[in-house]
Structure formats: C-alpha cells, structure tokens
C-alpha positions as protocol buffer text, in pm:
chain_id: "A"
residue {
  index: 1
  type: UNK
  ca { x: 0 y: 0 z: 0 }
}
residue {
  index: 2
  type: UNK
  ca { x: 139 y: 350 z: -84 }
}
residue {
  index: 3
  type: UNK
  ca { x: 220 y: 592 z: 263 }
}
residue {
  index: 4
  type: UNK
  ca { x: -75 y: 797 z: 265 }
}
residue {
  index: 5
  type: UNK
  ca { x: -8 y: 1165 z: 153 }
}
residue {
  index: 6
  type: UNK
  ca { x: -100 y: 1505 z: 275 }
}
residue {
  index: 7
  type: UNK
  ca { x: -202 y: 1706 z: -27 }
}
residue {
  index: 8
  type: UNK
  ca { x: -73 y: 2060 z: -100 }
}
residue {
  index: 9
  type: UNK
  ca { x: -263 y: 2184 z: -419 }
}
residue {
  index: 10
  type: UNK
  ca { x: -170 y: 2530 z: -547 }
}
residue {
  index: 11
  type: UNK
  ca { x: -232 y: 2784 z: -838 }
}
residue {
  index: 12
  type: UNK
  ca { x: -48 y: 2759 z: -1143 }
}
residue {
  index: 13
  type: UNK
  ca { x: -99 y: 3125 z: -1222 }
}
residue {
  index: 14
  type: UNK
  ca { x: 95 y: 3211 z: -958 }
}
residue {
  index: 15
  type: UNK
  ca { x: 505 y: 3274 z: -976 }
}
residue {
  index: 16
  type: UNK
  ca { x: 688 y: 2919 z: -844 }
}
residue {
  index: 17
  type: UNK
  ca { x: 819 y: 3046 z: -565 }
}
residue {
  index: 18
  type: UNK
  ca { x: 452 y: 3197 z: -476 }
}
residue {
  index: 19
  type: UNK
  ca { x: 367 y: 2839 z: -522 }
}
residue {
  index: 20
  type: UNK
  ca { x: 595 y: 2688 z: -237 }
}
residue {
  index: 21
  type: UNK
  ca { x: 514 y: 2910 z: 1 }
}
residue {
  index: 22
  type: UNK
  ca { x: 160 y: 2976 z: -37 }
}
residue {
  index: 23
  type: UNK
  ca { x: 150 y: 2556 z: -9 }
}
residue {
  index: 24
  type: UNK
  ca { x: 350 y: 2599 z: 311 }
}
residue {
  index: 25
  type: UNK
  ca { x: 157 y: 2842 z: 450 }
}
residue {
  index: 26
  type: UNK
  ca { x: -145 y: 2568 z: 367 }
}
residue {
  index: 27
  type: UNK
  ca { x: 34 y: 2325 z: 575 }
}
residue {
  index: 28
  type: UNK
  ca { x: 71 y: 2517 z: 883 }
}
residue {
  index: 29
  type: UNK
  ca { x: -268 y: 2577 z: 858 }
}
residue {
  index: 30
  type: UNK
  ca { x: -355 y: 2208 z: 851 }
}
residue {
  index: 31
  type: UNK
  ca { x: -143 y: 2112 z: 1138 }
}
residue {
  index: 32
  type: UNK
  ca { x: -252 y: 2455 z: 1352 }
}
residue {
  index: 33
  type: UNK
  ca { x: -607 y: 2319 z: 1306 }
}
residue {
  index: 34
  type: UNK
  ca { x: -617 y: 1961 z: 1280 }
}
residue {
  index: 35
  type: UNK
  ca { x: -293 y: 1863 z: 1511 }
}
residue {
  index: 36
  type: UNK
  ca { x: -384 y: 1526 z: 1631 }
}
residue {
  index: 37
  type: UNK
  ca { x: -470 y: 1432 z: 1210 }
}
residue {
  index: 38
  type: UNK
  ca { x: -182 y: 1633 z: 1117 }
}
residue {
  index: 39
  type: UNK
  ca { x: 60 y: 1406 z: 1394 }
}
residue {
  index: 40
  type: UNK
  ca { x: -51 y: 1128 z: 1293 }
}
residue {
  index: 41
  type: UNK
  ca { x: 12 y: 1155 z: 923 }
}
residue {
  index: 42
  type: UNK
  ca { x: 364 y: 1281 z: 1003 }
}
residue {
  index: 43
  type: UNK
  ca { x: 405 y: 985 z: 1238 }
}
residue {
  index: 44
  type: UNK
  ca { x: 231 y: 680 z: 1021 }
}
residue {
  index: 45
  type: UNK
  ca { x: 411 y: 841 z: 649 }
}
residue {
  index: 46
  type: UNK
  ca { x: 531 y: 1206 z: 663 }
}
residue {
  index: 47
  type: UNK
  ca { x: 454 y: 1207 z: 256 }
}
residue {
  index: 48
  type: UNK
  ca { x: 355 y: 1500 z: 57 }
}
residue {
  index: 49
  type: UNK
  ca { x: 157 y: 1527 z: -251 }
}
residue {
  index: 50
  type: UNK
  ca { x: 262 y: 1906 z: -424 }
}
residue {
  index: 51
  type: UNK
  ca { x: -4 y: 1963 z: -681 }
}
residue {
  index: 52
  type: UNK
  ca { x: -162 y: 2261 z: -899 }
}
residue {
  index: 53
  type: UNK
  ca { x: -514 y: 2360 z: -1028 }
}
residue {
  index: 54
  type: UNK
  ca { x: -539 y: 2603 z: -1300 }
}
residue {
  index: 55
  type: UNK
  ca { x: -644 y: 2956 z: -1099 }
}
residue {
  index: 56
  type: UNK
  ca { x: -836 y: 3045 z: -775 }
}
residue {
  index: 57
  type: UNK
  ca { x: -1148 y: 2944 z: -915 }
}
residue {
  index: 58
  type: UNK
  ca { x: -1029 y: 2546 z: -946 }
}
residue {
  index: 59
  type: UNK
  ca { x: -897 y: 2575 z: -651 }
}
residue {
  index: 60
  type: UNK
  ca { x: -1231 y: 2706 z: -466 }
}
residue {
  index: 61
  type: UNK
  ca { x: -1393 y: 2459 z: -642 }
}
residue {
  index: 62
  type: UNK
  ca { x: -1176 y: 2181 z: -532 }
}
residue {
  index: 63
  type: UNK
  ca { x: -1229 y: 2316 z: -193 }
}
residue {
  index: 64
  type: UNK
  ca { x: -1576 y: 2331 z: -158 }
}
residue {
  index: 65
  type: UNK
  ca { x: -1549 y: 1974 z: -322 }
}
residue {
  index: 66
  type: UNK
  ca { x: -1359 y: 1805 z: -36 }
}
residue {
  index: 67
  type: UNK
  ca { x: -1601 y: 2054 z: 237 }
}
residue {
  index: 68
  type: UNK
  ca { x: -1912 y: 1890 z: 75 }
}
residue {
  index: 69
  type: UNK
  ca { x: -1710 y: 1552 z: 136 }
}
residue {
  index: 70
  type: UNK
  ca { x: -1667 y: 1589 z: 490 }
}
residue {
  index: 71
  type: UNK
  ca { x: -1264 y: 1616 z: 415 }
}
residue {
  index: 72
  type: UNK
  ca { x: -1007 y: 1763 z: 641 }
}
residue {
  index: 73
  type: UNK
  ca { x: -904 y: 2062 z: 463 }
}
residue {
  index: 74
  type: UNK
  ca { x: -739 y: 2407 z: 498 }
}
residue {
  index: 75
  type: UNK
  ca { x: -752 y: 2657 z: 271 }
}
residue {
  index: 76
  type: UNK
  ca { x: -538 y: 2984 z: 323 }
}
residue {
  index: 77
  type: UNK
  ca { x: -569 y: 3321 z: 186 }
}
residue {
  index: 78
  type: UNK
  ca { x: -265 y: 3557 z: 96 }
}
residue {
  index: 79
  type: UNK
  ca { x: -339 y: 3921 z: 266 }
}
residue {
  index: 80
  type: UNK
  ca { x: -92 y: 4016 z: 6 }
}
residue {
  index: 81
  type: UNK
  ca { x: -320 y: 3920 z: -294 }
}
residue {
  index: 82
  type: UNK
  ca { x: -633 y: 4103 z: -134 }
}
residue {
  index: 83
  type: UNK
  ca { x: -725 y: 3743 z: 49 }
}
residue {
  index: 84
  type: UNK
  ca { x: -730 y: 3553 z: -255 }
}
residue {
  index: 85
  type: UNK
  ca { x: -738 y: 3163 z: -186 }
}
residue {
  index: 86
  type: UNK
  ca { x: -409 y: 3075 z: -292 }
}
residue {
  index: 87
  type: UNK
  ca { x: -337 y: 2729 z: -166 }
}
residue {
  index: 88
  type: UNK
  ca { x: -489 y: 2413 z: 21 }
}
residue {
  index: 89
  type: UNK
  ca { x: -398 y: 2129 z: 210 }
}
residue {
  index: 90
  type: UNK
  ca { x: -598 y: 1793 z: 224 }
}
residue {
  index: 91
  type: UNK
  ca { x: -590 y: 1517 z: 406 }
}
residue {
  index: 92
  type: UNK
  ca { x: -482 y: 1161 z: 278 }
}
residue {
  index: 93
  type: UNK
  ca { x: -825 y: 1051 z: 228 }
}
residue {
  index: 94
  type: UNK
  ca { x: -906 y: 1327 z: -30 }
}
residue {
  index: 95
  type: UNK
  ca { x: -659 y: 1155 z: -277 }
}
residue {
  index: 96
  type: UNK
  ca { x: -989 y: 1085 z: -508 }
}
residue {
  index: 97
  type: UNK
  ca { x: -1025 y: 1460 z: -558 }
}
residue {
  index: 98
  type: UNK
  ca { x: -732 y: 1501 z: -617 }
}
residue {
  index: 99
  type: UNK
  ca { x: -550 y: 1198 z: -832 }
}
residue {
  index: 100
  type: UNK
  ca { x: -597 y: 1419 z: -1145 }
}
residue {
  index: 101
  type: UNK
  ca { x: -384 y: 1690 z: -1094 }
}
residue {
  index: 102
  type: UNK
  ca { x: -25 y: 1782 z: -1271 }
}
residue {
  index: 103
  type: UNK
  ca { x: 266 y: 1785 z: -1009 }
}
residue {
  index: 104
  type: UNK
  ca { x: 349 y: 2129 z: -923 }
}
residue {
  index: 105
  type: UNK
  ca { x: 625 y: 2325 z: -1049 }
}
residue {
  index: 106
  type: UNK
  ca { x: 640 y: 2087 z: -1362 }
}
C-alpha cells in the first residue's frame, strides 16, 4: 500500500516560488487546526503530494469539493493578494479529488 499523503494543491498562475510558500503556509494551517490528524500523518508516512489547479477558481472549487465531502481541509488566503485563496492542504483521504492533478512546479 502506498504511505498515505497530505495534499498541498496550489495555483499555477501564480510565480513558483509563490507556489511553495503559499503551499507551506497551507500546511501550517492544517497542522494549527487539525494537530492530532496532522501528527498522525507525520508519524504513520510524513509524505507530501505538491499539486496545482489552474487559478483560484479550481482551486475554490476543489475546496468546496472536499467541504461537501466531509474532508479535512485548509484553505489559506494571501493578505498580500487582497485574500485571494491561494493554496490548500488535504488530508490523505481526499486523494480521489485530487488523483488528477499535474505535479506542481512541472
């Protein structure tokens, strides 16, 4: 069985190294608010998935996707960009939503 992954899914329209550290910032997010999940991943595989939708809209989308799902997931919003939703992070069991996507940073 593959180590389950914590998905980091960012916007291609954004400059790479926009990408890395708006997924970061996801990440802390996900571990702020879901810390027992979040240890537990990091204990049982520690694996990332780094992936990309197209713009803020796919990534909403995707978002309200994995909400409707009952997934863990974290969305974070760059005060630099006027709040736009620049990055998630999912938990392992959202891999369905997410199997699709190109790497990031391709």
């Amino acid at each position: 069985a593959k180590a389950p992954k914590l998905y980091l899914v960012t916007r291609e329209d954004l400059p790479d190294g926009q990408q890395a550290v708006q997924a970061a910032h996801a990440m802390m997010e996900f571990v702020v608010h879901y810390r027992d999940e979040a240890m537990d991943w990091y204990e049982d595989s520690n694996h990332l998935g780094f992936l990309a939708v197209r713009d803020e809209r796919e990534l909403e989308d995707l978002y309200q996707d994995a909400m409707r799902r009952g997934y863990l997931v974290t969305p974070f919003f760059e005060p630099d960009r006027g709040n736009e939703m620049t990055a998630i992070a999912l938990e392992p069991r959202g891999r369905g939503l997410v199997r699709h996507l190109p790497l990031a940073l391709r």
